[in-house]
N, C-alpha and C positions, 0 to 999 in steps of 0.2 A: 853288440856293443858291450858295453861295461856297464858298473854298477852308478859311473856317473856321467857318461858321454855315449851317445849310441848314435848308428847311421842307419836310416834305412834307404834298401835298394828296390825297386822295383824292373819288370819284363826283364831280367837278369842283367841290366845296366850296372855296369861300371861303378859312374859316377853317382853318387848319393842322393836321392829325391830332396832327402832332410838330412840335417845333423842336430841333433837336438841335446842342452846340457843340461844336465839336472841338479847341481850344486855346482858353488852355493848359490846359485837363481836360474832359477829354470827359464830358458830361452829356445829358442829353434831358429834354423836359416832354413829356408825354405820359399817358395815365391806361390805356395798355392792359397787361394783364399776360399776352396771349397771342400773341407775334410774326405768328401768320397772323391773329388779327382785330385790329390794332390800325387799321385803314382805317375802323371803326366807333369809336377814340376820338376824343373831339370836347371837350378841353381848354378851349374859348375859346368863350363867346359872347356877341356883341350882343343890343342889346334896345335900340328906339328907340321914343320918344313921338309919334304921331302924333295929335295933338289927346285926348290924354286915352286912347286905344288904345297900349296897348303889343304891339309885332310884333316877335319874334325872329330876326333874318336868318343869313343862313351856314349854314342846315342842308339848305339844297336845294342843287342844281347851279346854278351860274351861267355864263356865256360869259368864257372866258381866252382869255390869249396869254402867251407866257413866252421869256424868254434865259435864257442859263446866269445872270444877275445879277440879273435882274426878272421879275416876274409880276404879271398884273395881271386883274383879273376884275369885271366890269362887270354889274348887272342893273337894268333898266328894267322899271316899272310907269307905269298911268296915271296916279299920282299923288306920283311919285319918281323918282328915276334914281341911282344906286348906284355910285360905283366904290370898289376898294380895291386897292393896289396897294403893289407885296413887293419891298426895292431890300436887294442883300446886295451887301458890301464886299468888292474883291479880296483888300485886305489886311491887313484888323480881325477881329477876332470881334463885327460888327455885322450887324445886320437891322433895318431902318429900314420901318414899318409909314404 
């Protein structure tokens, strides 16, 4: 994350456990109400139409790579390829998805 908006990921999920902002007023979205299981909240999810099939992504692990400002997580199938990638602002309270 940044210096004012940060996400965390947990079991190399995609989608964000938390996103938590820290100016000007510190909040968080998250759905966990017990600080050691909160790595099992899962706030966010896609759902995408493949010919009339609806497939839920983000709840497995996928392959990242991350700086202190981006994150990015990539998954390929034989019949998709996937990325989604996490760009936070030095000096905003932004997270650009």
């Amino acid at each position: 994350g940044g210096n004012f908006v940060g996400a965390e990921f947990h079991h190399s999920r995609p989608l964000p456990s938390r996103i938590s902002f820290y100016y000007p007023v510190a909040n968080s979205i998250d759905l966990s109400t017990d600080y050691w299981m909160r790595d099992e909240s899962q706030p966010f999810l896609i759902r995408l139409n493949f010919d009339g099939q609806i497939k839920e992504i983000g709840t497995e692990p996928w392959t990242y790579r991350y700086t202190p400002f981006f994150a990015a997580f990539e998954k390929a199938d034989s019949s998709y390829q996937m990325l989604i990638t996490y760009h936070f602002s030095k000096d905003f309270p932004a997270m650009v998805v």
